[in-house]
C-alpha positions in Angstrom: 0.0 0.0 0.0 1.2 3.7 -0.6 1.7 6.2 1.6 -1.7 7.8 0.5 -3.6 4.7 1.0 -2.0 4.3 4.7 -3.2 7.8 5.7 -7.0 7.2 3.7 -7.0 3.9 5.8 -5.8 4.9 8.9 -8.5 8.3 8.7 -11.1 5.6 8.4 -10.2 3.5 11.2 -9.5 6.7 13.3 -13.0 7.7 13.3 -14.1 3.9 13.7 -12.0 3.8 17.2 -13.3 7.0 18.3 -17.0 6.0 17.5 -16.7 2.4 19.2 -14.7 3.7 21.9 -16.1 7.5 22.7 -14.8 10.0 25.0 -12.8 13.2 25.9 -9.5 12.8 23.8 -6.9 15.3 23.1 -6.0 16.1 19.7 -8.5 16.4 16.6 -8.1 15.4 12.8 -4.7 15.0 12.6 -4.1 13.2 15.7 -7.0 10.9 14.8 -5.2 9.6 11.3 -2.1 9.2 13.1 -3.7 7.2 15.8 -5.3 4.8 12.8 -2.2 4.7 10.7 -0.6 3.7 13.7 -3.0 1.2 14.4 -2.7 0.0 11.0 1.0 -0.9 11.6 0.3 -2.2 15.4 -2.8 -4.2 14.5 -1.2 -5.8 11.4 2.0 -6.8 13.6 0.0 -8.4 16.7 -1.8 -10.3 13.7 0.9 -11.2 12.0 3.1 -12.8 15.2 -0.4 -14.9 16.2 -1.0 -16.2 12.3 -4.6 -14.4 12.1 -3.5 -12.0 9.2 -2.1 -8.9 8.4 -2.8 -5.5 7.0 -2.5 -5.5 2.9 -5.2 -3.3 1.3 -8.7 -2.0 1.6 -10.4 -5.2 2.4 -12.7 -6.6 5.4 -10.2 -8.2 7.5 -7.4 -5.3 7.5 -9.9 -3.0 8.2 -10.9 -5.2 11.5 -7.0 -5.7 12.1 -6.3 -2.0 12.2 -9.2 -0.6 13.9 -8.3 -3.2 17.0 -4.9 -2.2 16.8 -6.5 1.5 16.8 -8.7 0.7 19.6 -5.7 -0.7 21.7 -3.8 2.0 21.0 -6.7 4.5 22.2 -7.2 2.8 25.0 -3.2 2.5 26.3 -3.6 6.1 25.7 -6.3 6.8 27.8 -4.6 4.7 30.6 -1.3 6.7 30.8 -2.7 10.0 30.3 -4.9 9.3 33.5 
């Protein structure tokens, strides 16, 4: 995937972890892409080292990889910054 199709990805699955997982975050547009792209790359690791999958286009499953790596990402967030 380009670099383009990491940031349209990980806007997408930005706004899916802050819709599952709701509440007073810092940060606003940017800081939600970088918290999907980042997903993207944590949620596609975790899958890979366990054999479920990984992260390699706009399809069903790497959307679900990278919104749980989004969503675990959201949530270590929330659990440092109190």
């Amino acid at each position: 995937m380009g670099i383009l199709s990491w940031i349209l990805l990980g806007l997408v699955v930005g706004i899916l972890a802050k819709w599952i997982m709701p509440g007073p975050d810092p940060g606003g547009l940017v800081m939600t892409i970088l918290l999907g792209v980042a997903g993207a790359f944590v949620g596609g690791w975790i899958a890979t080292q366990i054999g479920f999958g990984s992260v390699t286009g706009f399809n069903l499953g790497s959307l679900a990889v990278a919104t749980g790596g989004a969503l675990l990402l959201l949530w270590g967030n929330r659990k440092l910054r109190g």
